[in-house]
N, C-alpha and C positions, 0 to 999 in steps of 0.2 A: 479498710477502704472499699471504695464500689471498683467493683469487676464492670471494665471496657471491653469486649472482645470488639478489635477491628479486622477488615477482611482486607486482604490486597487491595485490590481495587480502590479502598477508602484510601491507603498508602499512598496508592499511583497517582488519584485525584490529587492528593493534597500536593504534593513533587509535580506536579504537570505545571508546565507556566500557561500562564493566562493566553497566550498563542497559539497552544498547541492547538486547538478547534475552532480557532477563527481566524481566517486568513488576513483580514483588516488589523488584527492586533497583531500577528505574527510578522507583518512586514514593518510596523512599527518597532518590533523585537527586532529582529535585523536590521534597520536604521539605527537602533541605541547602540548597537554592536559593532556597528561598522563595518556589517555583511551585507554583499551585494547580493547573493544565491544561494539557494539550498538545495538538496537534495532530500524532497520528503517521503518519508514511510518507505523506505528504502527498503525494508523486510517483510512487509503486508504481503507477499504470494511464498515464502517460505515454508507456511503452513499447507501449502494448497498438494502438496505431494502426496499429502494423508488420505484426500478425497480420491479416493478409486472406481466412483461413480460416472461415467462418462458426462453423460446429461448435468450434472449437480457442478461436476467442475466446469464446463463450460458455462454454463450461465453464472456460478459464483465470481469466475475471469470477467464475463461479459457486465455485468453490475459495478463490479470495483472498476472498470476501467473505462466505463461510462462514468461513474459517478467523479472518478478522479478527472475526467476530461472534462466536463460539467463544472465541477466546482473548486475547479483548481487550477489547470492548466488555462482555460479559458478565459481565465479573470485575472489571470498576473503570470509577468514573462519572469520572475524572479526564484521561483516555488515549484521546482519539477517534481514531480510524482514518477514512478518507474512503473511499467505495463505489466498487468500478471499474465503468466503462461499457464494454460491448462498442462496439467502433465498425467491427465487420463488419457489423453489418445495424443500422437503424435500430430495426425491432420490438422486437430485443433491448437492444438502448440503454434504449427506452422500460419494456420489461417492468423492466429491473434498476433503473430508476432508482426506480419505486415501489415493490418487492418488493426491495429490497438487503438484507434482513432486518438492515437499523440502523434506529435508533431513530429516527421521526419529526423532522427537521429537521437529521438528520448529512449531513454536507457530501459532493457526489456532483461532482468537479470534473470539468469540460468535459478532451476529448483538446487537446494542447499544437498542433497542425497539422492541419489539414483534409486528409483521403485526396483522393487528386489523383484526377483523374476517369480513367479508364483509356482510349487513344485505341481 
């Protein structure tokens, strides 16, 4: 027979529902469901502790959390997005956690591991 190699991501696509990248059909998915709210991309700044670049984590925070305020938050009261934290410098932690440009009491979750102190 022919040899398929497929890659992850061809996996992922195929498993994703038709909502996951449009918000018009996602709150359709939740009307079939009989879900008022969600909680989206709950994990997207999980990664961000790996970035030990000061300048690269702040702006990679400043983009998802512009773009999640932009195209998400802004366009339905139903679809919350959670704020990412830089966690290269503290300041910026602090600055993003009150300025995430989300709406007063949207969820700003802690990084999954503590940056290891460097010897």
């Amino acid at each position: 027979g022919e040899r398929i190699d497929r890659q992850l991501g061809d996996f992922m696509d195929a498993m994703r529902p038709p909502g996951a990248w449009d918000l018009k059909v996602r709150l359709k998915d939740l009307d079939q469901e009989g879900v008022w709210g969600q909680l989206a991309f709950p994990s997207m700044g999980f990664w961000l502790v790996s970035i030990t670049d000061r300048e690269l984590a702040r702006e990679t925070v400043r983009v998802w959390n512009d773009w999640a305020y932009e195209e998400i938050l802004k366009k339905n009261k139903r679809v919350i997005t959670t704020a990412c934290l830089s966690t290269a410098d503290i300041e910026d932690a602090v600055a993003v956690s009150s300025t995430a440009g989300t709406p007063p009491g949207s969820p700003v979750p802690p990084p999954v591991r503590p940056r290891r102190p460097r010897p």
